[in-house]
N, C-alpha and C positions, 0 to 999 in steps of 0.2 A: 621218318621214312614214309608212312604213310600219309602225310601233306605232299611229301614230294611225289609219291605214286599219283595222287590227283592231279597236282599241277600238269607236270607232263607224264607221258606215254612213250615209254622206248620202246621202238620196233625194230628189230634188228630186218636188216634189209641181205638177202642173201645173196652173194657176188662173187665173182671167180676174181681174186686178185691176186696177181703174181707177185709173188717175194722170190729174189735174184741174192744168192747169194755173192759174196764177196768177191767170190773168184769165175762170177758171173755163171754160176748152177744155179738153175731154178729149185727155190725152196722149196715149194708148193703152194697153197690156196689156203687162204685167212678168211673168217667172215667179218663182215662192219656192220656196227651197229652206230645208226643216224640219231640224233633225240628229235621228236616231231612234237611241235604243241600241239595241248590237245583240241579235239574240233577241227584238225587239218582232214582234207582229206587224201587218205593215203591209197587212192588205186592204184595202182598200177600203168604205169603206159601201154602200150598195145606189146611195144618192145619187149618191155620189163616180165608183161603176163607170159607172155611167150616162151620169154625164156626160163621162166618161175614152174610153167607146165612140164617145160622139161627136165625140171630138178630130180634130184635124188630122193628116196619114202625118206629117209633121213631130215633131208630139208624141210618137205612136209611136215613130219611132227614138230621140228623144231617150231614152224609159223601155226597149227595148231594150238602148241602150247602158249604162246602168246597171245592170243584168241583167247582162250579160257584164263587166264591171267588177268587179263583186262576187264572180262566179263566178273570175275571173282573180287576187282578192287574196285569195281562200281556197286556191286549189290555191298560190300563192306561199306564204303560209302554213304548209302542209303542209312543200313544199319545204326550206325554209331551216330548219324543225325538224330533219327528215332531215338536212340538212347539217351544221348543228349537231351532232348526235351524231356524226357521221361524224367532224368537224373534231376535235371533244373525244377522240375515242377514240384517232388519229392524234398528238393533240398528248402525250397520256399513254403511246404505245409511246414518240414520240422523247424524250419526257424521261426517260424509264427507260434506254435505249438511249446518249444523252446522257451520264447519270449514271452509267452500266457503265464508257462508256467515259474519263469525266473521270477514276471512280475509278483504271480501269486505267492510264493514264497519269499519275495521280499517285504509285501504288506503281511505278513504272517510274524515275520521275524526279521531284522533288519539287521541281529547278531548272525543268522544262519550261514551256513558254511555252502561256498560255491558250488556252482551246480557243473558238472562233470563236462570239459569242452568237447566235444567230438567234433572230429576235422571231417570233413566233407570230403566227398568222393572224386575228383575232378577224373577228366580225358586224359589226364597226363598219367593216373596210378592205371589205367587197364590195360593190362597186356596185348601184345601185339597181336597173338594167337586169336583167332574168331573163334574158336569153341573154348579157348580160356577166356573171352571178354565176353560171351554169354553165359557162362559158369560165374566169373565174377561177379556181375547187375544181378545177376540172379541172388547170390548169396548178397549182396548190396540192399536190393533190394526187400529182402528178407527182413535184413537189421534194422532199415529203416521202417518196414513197417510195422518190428516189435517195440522199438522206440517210440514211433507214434502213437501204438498202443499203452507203452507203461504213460507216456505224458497226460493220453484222455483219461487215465486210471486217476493219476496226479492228482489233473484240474478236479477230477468230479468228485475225490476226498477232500481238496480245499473246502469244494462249496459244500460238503457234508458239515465241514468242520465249520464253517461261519455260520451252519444253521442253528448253531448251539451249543451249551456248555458243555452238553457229554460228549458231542464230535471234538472239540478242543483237547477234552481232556485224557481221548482216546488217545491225540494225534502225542500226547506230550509223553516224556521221558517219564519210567517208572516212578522215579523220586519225586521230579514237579509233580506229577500225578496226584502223589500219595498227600505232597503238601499242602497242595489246593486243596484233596478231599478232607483234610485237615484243618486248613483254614476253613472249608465251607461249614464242618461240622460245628467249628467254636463258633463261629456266628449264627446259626441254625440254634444254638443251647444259651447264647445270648438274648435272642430273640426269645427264645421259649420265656426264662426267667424273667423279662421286660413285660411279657403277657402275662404270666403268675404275678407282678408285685400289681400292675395296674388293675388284677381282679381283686387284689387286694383291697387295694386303695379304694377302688368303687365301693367292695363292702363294707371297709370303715366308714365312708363319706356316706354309705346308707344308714348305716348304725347310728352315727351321728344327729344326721339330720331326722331322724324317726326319735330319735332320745331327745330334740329340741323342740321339737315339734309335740313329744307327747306333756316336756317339759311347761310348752307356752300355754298346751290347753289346759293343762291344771292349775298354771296361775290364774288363765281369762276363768276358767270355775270359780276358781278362790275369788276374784276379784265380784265375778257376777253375783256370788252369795254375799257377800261383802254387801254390797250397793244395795243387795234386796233384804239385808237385815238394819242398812240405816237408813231405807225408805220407809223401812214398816216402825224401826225407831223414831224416825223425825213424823212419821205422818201420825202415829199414835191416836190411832182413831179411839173415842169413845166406845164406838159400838160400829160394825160393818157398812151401815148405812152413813156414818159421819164423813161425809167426802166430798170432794169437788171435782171437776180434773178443768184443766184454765183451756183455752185455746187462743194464745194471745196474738196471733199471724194471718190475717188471709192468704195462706198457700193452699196448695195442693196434696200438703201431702202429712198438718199436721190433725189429726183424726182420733176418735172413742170407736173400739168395735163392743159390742154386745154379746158374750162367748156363745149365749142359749138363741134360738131360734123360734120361730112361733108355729102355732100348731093352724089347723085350715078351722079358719074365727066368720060368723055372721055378725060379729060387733064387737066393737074394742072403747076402749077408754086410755087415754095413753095423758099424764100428766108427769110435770116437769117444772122445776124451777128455773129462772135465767138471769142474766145479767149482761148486759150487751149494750157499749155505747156506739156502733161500728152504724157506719153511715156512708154512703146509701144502701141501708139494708140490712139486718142483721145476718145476713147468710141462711143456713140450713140446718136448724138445729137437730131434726133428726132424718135418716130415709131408709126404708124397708126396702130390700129390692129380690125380687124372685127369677129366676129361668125364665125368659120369655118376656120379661116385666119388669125393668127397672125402677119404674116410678109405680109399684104396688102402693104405700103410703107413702107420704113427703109432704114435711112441714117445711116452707121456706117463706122467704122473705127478700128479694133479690131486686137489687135496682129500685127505682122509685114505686116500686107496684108494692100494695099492700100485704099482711103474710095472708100465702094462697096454702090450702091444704088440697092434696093430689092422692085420688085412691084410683088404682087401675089406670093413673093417669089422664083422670077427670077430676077437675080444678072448683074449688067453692073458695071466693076469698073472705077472708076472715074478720072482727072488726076489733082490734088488740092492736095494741102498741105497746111494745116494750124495748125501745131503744133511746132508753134513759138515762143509763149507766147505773141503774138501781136492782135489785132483786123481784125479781117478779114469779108469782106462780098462775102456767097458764094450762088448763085441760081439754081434751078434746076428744067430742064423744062421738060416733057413729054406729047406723044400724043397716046391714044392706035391705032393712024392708023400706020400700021407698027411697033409700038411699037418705037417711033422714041424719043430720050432724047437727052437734051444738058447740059454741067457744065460749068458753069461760075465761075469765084473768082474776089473779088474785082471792079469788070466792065469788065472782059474779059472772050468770052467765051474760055476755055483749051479744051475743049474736046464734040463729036458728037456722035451718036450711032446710030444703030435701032435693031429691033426683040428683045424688051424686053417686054414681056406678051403684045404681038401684039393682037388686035383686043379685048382686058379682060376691061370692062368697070370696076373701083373702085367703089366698095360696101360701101353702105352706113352704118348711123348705130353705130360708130366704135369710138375708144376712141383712141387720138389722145399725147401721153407722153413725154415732153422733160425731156433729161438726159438719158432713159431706153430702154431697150429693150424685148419686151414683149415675152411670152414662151406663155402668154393665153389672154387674151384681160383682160388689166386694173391692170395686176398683173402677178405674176413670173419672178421675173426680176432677172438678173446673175449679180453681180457686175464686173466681168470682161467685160462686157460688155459693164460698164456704163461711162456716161459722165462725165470728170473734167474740169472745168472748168467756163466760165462764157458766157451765150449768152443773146441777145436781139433782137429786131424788126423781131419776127417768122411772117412772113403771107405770107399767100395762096390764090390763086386765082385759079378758075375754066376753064384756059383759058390760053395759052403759051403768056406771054410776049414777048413783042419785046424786041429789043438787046439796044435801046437806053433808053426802061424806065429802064431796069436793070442798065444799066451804070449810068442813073441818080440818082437812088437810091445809087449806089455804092460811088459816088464823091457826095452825100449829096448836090444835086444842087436840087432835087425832093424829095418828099418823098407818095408816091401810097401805105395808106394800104390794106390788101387783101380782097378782097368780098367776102370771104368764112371764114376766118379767119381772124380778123384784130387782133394787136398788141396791148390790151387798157389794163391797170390795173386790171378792174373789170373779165377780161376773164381768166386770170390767175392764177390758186393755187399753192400752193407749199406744201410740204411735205417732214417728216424726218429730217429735221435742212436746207434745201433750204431758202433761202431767197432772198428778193426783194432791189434793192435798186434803189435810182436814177442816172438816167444818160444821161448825152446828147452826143449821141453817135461819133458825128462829132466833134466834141470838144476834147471827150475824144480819140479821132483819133488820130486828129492832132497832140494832145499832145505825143503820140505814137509814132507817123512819127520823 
């Protein structure tokens, strides 16, 4: 009804027409009503007004009311267009809002239970009535924008829920609830137990490994006394001084240390046995080295140069040879007055000097190496440098020997060891594969001669 009110516009047109009855009595006067499209225009002829002036107040109202009638089915018109969008705009948030939320609870649960259809409002459910089809949208409107509301509630507990296990576990049925916090709990007390047996097992694997460990150093004990009761068995010294120790390698690293140190001397005597067939050079059979001063004393022999002796690291060479592969005993004596030294070999002095580190008292302090020769005090040693061969009875004294205790020493008719250094077993280390063995030096001479 209301499409056809738009389409056209009836206007009844007000006219005197006679109605004749049958037996030709005038009936009286009918109105007609014309249907005009609409957008025609309906004035009046000059005729028509004229005679429309002169109607009846009756007729008047009646063309009145159709006036306001027309005017009443255009602003409805207007209206329900307005609504119309209104309604379409509404229906296209909640089907968006709808379909967020269908999808979101389908990624949720793919078993869950359909989501409630609500039928949409169309032009055709709103009553005819204008203050019933603004009562209507109104309460329409309403629903829909509680609905919109519970949907944004929906979406915005999904995304609580995907932020975590406790939104999940809110969102789920008392039972699954309780089963999960059940399954969490067994796995939580699993976990625990798996960290309890592994602190276990670390402290056995400590236990263990401190028990093998304390186990292997009391064998390497056992073994070390072991080797030092059939070193001191097989070397079976005579007396402390019966020894030798070999050094049968030019390396670097196989070496005698001297345990005692020397005191701050203005002259020393330092004599020694040897045996050295090692070519070019016998090495270094002995070197003093202090802080500051690695070459304080040094007997060497190196390359095709004669043996040079080095105090403070000023050089007198020497006139001894003893790279024969026989026993030899060589002494050597110095005084810092004048710097005055003497070499002996065997019982004879060869050779006299002086101004060698004249007036330089020897520093104390100092570590004292047979076989090496030192680059730093105690270490750095060049193997070309080093000694081959085999020596015994090293001592030193704080004082130039005479020429007869040396010669006596030499012909094994005496034997003076040194007050600064004596010759005894317990003074002597070795190091690098050196070793000690016994020896009676005069004996094993003679045997030589």
């Amino acid at each position: 009804m209301i499409t056809f009110f738009v389409g056209l516009l009836y206007i009844c047109a007000l006219g005197s027409v006679k109605v004749v009855r049958a037996n030709g009595q005038p009936k009286g006067n009918r109105f007609m009503c014309t249907a005009v499209p609409a957008g025609t225009d309906i004035s009046c002829p000059v005729e028509t007004t004229n005679r429309l002036q002169s109607t009846s107040p009756q007729e008047e109202e009646f063309r009145n009311t159709i006036i306001q009638l027309r005017e009443t089915i255009l602003q409805q018109k207007e209206t329900i267009v307005s609504q119309q969008g209104t309604i379409k705009e509404l229906n296209s948030k909640l089907s968006r809002c709808e379909a967020a939320a269908q999808d979101a609870r389908d990624g949720k649960s793919r078993g869950g239970a359909r989501r409630k259809d609500y039928s949409k409002i169309t032009m055709g459910d709103l009553p005819r009535d204008p203050t019933e089809t603004i009562d209507q949208l109104g309460k329409t409107m309403q629903t829909l924008k509680q609905r919109l509301e519970n949907l944004e509630q929906q979406q915005h507990q999904h995304r609580a829920n995907v932020s975590g296990v406790a939104g999940v576990t809110a969102a789920l049925p008392d039972d699954l609830r309780d089963l999960l916090k059940q399954r969490l709990g067994d796995l939580e007390g699993q976990l625990l137990r798996r960290v309890t047996e592994l602190k276990e097992e670390k402290s056995l694997l400590y236990n263990e490994t401190a028990a093998h460990r304390q186990r292997t150093e009391t064998t390497l004990n056992s073994l070390l006394e072991r080797i030092a009761e059939l070193e001191r068995s097989n070397n079976a010294f005579k007396s402390p001084e019966d020894f030798k120790i070999s050094l049968p390698l030019r390396t670097n690293y196989l070496y005698g240390r001297i345990k005692k140190s020397l005191p701050e001397m203005y002259a020393f005597t330092v004599c020694m046995w040897l045996k050295s067939s090692a070519s070019p050079g016998i090495g270094t059979p002995f070197s003093y080295g202090v802080p500051g001063q690695a070459n304080e004393i040094v007997l060497i022999e190196w390359g095709n140069n004669p043996i040079e002796l080095l105090v403070n690291d000023k050089v007198a060479q020497l006139p001894l040879s003893v790279s024969d592969g026989r026993w030899h005993h060589i002494c050597i004596t110095w005084t810092t007055r004048d710097g005055f030294w003497e070499a002996y070999q065997d019982g004879e002095r060869l050779g006299t000097g002086e101004n060698l580190a004249p007036w330089h008292p020897i520093k104390p302090g100092g570590v004292i190496i047979l076989g090496q020769e030192q680059d730093m005090v105690g270490g750095r040693f060049d193997a070309t440098q080093a000694f081959v061969g085999e020596l015994s009875h090293f001592n030193m004294w704080d004082r130039v020997l005479r020429p007869a205790d040396i010669s006596g020493m030499a012909n094994c008719s005496a034997y003076m060891p040194g007050n600064i250094v004596p010759w005894v077993d317990g003074n002597v280390e070795v190091f690098g594969g050196a070793s000690k063995a016994a020896l009676e030096i005069c004996e094993d001479r003679l045997f030589d001669s």
